[in-house]
Backbone bond lengths (Angstrom), bond angles and torsions (degrees), N, CA, C in turn:
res aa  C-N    CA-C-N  psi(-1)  N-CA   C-N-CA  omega(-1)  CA-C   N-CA-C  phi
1 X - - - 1.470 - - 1.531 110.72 -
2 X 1.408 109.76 -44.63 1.644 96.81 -179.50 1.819 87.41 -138.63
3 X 1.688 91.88 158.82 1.680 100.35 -179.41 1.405 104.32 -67.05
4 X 1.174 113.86 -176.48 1.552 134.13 -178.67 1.667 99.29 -104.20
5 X 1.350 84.10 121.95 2.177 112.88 -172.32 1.561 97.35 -50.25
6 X 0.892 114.63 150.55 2.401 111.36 169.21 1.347 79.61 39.21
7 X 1.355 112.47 100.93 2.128 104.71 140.71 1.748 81.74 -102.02
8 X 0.971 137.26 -27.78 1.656 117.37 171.34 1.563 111.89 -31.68
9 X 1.396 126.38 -58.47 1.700 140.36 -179.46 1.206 107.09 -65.62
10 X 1.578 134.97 82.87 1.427 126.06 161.00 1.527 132.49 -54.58
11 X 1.430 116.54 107.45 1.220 104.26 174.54 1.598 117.44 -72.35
12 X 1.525 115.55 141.68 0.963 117.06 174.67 0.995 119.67 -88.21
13 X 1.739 172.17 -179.83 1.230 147.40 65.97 1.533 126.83 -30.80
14 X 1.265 102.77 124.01 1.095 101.32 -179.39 1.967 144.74 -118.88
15 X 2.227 82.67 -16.13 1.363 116.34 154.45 0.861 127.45 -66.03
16 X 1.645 107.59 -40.54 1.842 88.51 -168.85 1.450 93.70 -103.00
17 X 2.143 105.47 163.25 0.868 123.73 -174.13 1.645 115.21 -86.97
18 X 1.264 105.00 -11.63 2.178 97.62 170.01 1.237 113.24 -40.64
19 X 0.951 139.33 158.16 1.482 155.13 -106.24 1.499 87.51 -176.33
20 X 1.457 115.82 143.23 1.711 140.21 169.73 1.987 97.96 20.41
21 X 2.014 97.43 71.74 1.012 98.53 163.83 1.383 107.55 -102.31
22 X 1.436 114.10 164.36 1.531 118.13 -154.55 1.240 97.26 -74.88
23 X 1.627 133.53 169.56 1.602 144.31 148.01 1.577 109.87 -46.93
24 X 1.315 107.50 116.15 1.434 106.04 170.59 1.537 128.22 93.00
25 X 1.337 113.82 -4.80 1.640 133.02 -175.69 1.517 91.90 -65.34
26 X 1.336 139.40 -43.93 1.128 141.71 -177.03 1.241 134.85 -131.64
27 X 1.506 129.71 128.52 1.510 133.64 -178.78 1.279 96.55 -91.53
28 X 1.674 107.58 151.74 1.597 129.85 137.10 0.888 114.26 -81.52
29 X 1.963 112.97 126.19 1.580 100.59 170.06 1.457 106.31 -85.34
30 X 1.300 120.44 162.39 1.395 129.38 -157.30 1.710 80.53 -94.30
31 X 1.021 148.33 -41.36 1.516 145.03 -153.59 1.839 101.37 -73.78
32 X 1.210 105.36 -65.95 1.405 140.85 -156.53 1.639 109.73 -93.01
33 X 1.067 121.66 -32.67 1.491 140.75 -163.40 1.537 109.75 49.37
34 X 1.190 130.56 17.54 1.196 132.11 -155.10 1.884 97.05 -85.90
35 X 1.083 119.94 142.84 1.795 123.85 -178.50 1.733 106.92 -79.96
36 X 1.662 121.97 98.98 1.369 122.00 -169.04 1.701 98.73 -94.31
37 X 1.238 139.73 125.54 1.314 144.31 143.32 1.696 107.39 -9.18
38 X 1.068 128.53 131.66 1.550 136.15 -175.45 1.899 88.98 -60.16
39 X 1.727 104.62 -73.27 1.361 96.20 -167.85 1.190 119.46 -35.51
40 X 1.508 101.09 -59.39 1.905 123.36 -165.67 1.687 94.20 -42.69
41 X 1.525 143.22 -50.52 1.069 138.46 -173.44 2.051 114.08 -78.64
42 X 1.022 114.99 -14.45 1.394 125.86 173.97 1.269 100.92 -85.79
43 X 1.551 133.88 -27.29 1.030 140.44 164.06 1.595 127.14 -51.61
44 X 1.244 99.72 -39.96 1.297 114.00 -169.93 1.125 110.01 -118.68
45 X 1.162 126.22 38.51 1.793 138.82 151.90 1.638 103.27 70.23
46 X 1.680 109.86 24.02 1.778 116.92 158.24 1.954 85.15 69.36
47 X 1.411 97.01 59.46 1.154 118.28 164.10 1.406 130.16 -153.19
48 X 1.513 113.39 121.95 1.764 111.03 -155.98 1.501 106.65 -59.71
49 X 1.015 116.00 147.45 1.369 136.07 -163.84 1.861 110.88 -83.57
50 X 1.329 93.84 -44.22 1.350 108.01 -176.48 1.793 103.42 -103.60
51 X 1.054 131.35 -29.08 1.393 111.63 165.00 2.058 124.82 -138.10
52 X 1.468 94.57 48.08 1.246 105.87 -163.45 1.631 130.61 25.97
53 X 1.018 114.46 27.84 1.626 102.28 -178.38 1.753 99.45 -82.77
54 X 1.602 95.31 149.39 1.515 116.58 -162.14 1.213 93.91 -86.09
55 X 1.565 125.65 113.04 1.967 118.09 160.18 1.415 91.17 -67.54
56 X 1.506 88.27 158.94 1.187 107.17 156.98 1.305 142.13 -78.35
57 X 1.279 131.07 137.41 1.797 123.72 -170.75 1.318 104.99 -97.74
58 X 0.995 105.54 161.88 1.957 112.93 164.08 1.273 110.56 -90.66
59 X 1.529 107.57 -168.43 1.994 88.95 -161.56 2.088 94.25 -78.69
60 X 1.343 91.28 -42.87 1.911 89.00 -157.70 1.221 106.99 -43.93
61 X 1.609 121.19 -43.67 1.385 135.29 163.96 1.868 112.70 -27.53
62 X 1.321 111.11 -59.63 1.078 124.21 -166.48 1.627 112.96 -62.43
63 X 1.559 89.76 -45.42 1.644 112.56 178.66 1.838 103.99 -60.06
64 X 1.645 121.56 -51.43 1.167 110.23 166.46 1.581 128.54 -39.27
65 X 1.422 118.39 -50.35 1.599 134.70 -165.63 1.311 90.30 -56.87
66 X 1.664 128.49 -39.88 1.360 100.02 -128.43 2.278 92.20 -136.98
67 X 1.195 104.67 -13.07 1.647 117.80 -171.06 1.703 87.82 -108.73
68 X 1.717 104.38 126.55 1.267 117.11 151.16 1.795 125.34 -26.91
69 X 1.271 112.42 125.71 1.583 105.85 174.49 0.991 116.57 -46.82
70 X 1.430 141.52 111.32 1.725 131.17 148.23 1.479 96.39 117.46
71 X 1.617 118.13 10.01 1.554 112.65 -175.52 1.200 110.44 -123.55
72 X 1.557 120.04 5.57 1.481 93.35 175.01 1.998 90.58 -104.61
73 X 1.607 76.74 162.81 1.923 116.06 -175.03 1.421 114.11 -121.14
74 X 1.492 120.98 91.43 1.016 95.71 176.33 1.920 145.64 -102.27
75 X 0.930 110.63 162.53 1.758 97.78 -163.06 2.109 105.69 -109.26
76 X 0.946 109.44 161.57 1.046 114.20 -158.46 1.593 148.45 22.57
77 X 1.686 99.48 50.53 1.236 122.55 -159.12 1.468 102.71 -48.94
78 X 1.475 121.58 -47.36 1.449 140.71 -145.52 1.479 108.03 -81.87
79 X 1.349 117.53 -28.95 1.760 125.82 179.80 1.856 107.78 -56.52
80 X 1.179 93.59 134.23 1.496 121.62 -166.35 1.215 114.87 -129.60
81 X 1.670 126.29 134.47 1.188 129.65 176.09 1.804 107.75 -79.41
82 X 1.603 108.18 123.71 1.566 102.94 151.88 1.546 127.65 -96.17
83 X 1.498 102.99 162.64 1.042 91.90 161.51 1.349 148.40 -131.97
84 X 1.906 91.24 119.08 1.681 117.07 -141.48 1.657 97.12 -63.91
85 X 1.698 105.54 -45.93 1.763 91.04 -170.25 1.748 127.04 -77.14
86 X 1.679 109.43 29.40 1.572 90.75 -155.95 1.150 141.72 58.32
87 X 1.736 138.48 -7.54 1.008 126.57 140.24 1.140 138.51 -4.62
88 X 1.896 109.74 104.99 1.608 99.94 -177.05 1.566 121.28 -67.51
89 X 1.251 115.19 140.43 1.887 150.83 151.09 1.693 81.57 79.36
90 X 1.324 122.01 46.92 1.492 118.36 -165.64 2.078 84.53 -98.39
91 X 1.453 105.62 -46.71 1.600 112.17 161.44 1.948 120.41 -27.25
92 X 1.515 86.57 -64.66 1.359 103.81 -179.80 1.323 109.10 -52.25
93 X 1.187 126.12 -77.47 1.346 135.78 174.62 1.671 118.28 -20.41
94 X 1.240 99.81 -61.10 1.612 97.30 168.71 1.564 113.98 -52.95
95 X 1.158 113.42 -59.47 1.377 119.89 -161.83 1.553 95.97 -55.13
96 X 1.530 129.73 -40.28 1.271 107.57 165.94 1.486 144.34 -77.33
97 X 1.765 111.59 -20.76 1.049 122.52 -178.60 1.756 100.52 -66.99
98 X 1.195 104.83 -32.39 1.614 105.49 -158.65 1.798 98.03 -81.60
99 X 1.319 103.13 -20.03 1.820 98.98 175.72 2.131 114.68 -70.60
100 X 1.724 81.77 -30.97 1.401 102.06 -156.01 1.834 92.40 -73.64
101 X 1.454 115.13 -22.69 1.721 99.18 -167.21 1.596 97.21 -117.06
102 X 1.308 112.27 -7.73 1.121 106.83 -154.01 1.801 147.22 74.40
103 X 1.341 92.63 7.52 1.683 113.58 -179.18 1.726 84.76 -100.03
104 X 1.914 86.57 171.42 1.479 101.42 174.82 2.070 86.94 -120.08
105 X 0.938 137.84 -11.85 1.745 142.95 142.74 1.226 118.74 -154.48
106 X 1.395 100.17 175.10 1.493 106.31 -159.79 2.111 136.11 -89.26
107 X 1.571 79.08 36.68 1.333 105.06 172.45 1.647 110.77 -133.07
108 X 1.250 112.52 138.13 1.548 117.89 156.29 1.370 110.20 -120.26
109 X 1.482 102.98 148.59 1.429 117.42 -163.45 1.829 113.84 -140.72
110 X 1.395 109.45 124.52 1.736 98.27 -167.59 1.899 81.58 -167.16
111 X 1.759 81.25 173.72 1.690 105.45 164.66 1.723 97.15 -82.38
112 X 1.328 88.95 174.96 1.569 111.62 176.74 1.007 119.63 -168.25
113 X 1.155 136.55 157.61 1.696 135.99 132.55 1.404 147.36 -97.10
114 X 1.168 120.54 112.28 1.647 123.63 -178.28 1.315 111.43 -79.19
115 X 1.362 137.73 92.03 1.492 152.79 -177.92 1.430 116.47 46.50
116 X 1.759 101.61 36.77 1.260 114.71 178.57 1.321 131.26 116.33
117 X 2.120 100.78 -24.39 1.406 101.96 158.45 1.073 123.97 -70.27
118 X 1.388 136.63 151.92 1.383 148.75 177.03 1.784 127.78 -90.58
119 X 1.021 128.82 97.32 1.323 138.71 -142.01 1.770 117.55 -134.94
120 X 1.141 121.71 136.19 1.550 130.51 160.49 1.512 108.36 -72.11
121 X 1.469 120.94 125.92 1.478 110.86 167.20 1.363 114.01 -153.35
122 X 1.381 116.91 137.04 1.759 129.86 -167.69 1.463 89.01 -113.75
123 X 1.183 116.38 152.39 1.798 132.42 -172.28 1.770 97.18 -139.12
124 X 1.053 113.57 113.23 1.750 89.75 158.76 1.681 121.42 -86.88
125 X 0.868 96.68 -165.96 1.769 99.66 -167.88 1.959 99.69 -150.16
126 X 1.196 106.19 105.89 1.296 117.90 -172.39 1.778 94.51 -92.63
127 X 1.034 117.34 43.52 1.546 103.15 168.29 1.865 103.11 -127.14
128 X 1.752 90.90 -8.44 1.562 101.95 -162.86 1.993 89.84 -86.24
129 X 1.072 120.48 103.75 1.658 103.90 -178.56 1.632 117.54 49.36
130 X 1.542 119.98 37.52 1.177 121.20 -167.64 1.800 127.40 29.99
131 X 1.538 87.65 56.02 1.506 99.39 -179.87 1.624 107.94 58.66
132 X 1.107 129.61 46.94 1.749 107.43 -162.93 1.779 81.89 -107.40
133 X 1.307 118.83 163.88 1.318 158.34 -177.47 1.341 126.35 -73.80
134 X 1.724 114.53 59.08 1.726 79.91 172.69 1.471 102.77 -130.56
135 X 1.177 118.61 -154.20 1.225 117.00 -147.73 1.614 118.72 -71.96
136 X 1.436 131.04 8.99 1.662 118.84 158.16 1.370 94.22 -112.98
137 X 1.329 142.79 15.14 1.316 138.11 167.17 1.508 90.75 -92.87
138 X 1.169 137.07 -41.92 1.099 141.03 -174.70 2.148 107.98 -60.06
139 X 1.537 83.33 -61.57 1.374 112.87 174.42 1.674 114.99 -28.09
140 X 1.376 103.37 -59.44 1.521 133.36 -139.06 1.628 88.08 -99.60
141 X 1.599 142.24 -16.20 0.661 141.60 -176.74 1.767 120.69 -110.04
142 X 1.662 102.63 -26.56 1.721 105.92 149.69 1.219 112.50 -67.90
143 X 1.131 146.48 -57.78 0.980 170.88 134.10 2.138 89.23 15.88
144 X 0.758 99.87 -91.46 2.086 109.98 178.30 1.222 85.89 -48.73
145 X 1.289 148.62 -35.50 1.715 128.29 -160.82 1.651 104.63 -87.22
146 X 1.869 112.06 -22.41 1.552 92.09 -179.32 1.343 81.11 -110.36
147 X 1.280 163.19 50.11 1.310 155.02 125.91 1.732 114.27 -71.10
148 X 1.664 89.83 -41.79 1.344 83.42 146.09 1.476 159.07 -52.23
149 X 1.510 106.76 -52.50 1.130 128.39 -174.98 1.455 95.62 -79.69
150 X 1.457 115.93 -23.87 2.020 94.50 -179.92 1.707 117.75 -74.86
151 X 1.664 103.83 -16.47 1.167 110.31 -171.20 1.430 105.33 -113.70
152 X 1.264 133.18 22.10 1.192 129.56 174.49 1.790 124.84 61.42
153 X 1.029 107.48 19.10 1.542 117.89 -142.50 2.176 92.38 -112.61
154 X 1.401 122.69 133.39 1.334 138.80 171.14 1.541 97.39 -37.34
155 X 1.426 132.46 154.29 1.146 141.05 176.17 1.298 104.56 -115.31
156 X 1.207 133.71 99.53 1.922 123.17 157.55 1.085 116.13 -86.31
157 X 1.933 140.23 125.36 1.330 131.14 140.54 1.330 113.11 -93.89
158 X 0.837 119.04 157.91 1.922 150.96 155.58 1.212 126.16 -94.71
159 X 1.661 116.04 88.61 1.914 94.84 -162.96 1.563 86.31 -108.69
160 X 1.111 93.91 152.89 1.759 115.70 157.27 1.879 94.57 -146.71
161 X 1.366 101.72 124.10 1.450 112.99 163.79 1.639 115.51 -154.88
162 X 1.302 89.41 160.44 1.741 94.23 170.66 1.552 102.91 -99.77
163 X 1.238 123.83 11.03 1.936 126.29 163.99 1.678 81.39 103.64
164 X 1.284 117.89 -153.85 1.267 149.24 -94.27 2.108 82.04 -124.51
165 X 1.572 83.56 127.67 1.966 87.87 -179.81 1.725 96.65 -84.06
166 X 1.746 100.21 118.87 1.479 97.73 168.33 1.405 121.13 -92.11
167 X 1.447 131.67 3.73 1.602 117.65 141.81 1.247 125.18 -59.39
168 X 0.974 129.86 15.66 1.815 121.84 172.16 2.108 99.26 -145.43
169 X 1.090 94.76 2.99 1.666 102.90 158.78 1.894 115.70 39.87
170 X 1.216 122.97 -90.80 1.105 111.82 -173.44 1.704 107.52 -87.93
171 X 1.168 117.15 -46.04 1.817 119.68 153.78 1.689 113.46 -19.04
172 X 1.136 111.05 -44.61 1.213 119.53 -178.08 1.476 130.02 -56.79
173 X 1.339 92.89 -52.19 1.754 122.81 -166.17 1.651 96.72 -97.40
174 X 1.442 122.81 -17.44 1.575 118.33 162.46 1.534 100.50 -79.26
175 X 0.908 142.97 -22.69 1.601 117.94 163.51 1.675 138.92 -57.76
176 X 1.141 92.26 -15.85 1.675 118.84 171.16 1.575 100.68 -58.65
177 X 1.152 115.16 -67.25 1.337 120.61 -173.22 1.635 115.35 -64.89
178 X 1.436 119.08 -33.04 1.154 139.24 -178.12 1.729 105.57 -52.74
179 X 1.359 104.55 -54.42 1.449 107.04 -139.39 1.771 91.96 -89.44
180 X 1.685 108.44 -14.77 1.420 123.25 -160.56 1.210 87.41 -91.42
181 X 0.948 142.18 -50.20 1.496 142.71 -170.50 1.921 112.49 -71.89
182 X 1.256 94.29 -17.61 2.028 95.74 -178.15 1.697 75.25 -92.60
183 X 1.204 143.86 -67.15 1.676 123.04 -165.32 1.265 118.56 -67.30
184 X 1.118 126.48 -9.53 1.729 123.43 161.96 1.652 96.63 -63.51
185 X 1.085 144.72 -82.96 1.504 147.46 170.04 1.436 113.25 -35.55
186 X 1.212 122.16 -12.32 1.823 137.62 155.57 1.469 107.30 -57.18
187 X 1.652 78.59 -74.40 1.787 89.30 -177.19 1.709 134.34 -70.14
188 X 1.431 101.32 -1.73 1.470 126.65 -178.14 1.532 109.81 -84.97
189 X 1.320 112.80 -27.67 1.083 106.06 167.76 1.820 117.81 -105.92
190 X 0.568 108.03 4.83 1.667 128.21 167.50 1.644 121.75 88.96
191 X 1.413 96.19 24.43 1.939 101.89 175.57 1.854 109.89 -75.21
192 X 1.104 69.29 163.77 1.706 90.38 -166.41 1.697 93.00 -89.06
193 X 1.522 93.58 131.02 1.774 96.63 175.97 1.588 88.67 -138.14
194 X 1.612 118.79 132.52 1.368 138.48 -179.74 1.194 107.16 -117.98
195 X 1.416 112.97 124.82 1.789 127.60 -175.52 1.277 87.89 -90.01
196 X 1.298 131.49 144.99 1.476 146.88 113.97 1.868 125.00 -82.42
197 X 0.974 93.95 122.58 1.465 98.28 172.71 1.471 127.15 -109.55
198 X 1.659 122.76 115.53 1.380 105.97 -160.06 1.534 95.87 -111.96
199 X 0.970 133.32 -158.20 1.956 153.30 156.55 1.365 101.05 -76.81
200 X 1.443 116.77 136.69 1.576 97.19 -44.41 1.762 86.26 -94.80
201 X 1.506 92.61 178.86 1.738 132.17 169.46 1.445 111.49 -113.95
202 X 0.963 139.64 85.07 1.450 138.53 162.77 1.973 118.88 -115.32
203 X 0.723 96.29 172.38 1.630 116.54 167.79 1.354 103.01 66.84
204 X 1.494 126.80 -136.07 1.327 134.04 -155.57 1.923 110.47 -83.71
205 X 1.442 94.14 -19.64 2.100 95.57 158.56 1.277 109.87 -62.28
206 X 1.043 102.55 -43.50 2.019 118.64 -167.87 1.780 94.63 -59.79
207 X 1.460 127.11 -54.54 1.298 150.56 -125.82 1.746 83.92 -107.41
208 X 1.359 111.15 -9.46 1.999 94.25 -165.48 2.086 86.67 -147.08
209 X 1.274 102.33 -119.47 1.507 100.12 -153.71 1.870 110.31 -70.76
210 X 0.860 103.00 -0.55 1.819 125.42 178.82 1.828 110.95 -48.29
211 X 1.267 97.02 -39.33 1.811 115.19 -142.94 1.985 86.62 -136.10
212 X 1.091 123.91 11.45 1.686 121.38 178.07 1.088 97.69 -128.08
213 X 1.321 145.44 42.25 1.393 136.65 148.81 1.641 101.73 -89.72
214 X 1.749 96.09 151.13 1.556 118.93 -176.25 1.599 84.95 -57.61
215 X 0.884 120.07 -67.58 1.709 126.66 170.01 1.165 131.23 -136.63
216 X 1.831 87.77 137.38 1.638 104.19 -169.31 1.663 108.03 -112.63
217 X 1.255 95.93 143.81 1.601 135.35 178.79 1.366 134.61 -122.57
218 X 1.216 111.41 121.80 1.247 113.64 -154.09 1.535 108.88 -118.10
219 X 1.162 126.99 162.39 1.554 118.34 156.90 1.410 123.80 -106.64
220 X 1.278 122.83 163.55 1.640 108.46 -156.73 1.493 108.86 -79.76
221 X 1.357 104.53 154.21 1.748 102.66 -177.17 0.831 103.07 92.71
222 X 1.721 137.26 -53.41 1.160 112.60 -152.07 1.672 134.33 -55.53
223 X 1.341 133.10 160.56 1.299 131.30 -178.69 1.728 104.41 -98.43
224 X 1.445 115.70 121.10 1.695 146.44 -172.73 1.123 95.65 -116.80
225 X 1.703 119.37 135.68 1.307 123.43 161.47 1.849 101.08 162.02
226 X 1.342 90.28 169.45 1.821 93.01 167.93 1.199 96.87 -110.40
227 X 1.244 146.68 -99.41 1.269 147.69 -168.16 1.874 106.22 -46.11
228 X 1.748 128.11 159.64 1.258 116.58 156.49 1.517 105.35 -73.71
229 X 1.773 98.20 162.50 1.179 99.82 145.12 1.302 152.04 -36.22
230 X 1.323 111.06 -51.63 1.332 121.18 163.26 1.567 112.27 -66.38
231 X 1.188 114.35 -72.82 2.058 82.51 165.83 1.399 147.19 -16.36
232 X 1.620 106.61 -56.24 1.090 110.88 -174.46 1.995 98.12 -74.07
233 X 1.230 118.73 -49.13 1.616 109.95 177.84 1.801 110.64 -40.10
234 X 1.316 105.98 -59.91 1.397 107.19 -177.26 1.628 122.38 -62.07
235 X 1.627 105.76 -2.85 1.518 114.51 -174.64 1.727 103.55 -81.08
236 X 1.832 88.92 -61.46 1.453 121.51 -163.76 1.460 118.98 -80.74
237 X 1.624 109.80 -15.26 1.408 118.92 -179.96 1.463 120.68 52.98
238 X 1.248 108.40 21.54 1.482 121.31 -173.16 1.664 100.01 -102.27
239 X 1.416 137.72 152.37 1.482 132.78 149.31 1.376 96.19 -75.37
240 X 1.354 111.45 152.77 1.385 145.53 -164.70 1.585 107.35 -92.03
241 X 1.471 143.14 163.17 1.208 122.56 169.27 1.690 96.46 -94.75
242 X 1.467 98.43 173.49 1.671 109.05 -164.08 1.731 111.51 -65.08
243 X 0.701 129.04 142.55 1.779 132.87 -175.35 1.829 111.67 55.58
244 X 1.691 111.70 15.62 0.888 100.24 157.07 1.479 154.01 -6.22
245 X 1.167 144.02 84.76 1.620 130.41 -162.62 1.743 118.22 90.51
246 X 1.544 96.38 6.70 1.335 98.33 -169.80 1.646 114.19 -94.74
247 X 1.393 140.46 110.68 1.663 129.63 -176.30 1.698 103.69 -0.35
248 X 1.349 125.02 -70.97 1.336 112.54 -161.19 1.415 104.53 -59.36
249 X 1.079 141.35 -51.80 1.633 152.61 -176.79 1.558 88.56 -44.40
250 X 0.962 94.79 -73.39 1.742 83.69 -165.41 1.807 121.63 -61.26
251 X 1.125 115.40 -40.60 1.741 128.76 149.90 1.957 94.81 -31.05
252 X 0.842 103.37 -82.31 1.745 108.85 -170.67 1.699 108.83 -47.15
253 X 1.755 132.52 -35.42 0.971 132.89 -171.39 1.872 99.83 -104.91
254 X 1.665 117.66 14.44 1.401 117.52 163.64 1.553 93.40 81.36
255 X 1.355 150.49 24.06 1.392 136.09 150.50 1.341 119.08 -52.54
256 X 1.831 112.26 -49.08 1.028 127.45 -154.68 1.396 105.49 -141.28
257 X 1.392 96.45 140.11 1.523 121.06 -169.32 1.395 115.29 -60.60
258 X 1.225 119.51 -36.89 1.595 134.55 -156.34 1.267 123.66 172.30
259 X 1.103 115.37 114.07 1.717 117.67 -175.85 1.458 90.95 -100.57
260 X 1.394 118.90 129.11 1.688 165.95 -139.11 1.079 95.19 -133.71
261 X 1.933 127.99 123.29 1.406 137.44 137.27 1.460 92.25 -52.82
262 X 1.455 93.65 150.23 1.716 119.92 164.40 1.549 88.54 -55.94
263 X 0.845 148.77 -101.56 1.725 170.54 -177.77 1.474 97.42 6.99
264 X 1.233 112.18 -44.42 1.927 126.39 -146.34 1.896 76.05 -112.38
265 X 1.199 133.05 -17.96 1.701 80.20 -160.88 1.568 110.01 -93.33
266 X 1.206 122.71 -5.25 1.505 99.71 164.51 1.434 119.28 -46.75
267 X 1.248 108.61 -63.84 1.595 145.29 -155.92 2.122 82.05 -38.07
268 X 1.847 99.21 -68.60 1.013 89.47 176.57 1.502 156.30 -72.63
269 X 1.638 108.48 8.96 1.375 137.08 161.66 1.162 113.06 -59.63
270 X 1.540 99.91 -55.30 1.792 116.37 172.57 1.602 110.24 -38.47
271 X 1.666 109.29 -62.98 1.138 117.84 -173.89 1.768 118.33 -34.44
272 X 1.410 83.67 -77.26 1.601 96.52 157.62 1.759 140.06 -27.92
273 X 1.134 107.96 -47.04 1.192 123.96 174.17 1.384 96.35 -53.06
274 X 1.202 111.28 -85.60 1.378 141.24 -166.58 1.646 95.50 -49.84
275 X 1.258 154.25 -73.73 1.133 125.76 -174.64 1.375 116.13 -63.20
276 X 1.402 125.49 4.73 1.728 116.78 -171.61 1.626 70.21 -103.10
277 X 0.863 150.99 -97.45 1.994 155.56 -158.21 1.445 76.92 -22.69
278 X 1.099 139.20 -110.90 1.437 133.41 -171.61 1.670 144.54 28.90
């Protein structure tokens, strides 16, 4: 049903003793380390079997789970990050990340439909520069917020980032303001904009349009925050409380609206839709 997330990252096996097993027959889960069958985990919506931790998807992946078959459209496929400050092999880097996922950055952006509702939706893609932020991710994501607002149509994002791309430096950290300022004029006219929050969300996504949805949704586990954990401990010299920064932590301290099984969160997008159309 859907490809396998990084086929760039070969998992190896390394327990068992079979001999000339194929590329890819088996994942490590990163939680558990336990060796999951490729199918057995495609099976289960790229979720460990034996100790639920959520892999991560790429965006098209994401776009499958959750956008009607045959309905999403997408808009500014072709926009590309340069690189304006000279940053060394910062060129290079793209040119490979973007071979390696197949994006040209680490957002996709289109119409869709959720079981018939009609919707704007941006996905990031944490494999593209670990989702980081710079200025046509920035771009590409105002951009869906007044596509929205011209068509009257619900706004969904999906962030996963590591915050703010520091090869393009201050470009970067002006998208914060950018993307916050096209959803103030979202929300001014009274459309519905729905946060998703995946593994992780940190830094300047977290710090700008991440945390300004009418409602936010999260998936479980995931890691929320601007700074890491370990930063802020080594800042503040304080211990942290337990699952700190984690969707449920923040759900329990009122960040987040509802932490969502992978399984359930279309279903409950739908919901949503449909009582905001209402």
């Amino acid at each position: 049903m859907f490809t396998f997330l990084n086929k760039n990252k070969k998992f190896k096996p390394t327990t068992l003793e079979q001999k000339n097993i194929p590329d890819y027959l088996y994942v490590k889960c990163e939680s558990c380390s336990s060796l999951i069958y490729h199918e057995d985990l495609n099976n289960s919506n790229y979720i460990c079997p034996k100790c639920d931790f959520y892999f991560r998807l790429n965006a098209m992946q994401r776009i499958d789970f959750t956008i009607d078959r045959n309905t999403f459209r997408e808009f500014n496929r072709s926009m590309r990050s340069k690189n304006i400050l000279k940053f060394p092999k910062y060129s290079e880097k793209l040119s490979h990340v973007a071979k390696n996922t197949n994006l040209k950055e680490a957002v996709v952006t289109g119409y869709g439909e959720i079981k018939g509702k009609k919707c704007v939706i941006a996905v990031m893609d944490s494999y593209f520069f670990m989702g980081s932020m710079g200025a046509v991710v920035g771009e590409k994501i105002t951009q869906a917020v007044e596509r929205s607002i011209k068509a009257k149509l619900p706004l969904i994002i999906f962030s996963t980032s590591g915050g703010a791309r520091m090869q393009e430096g201050m470009y970067s950290l002006m998208q914060m303001a950018k993307v916050s300022s096209a959803l103030k004029r979202h929300h001014d006219l009274g459309l519905l904009y729905i946060s998703v929050l995946t593994h992780p969300t940190t830094g300047g996504v977290t710090a700008s349009f991440a945390m300004l949805g009418d409602i936010i949704l999260a998936e479980p586990g995931a890691l929320i925050g601007f700074a890491g954990p370990r930063v802020i401990k080594q800042t503040t010299g304080h211990e942290l409380p337990e699952g700190f920064q984690s969707a449920e932590f923040l759900q329990n301290h009122g960040f987040v609206d509802s932490v969502v099984p992978r399984i359930k969160m279309k279903e409950m997008l739908y919901d949503i839709l449909d009582i905001h159309e209402r």
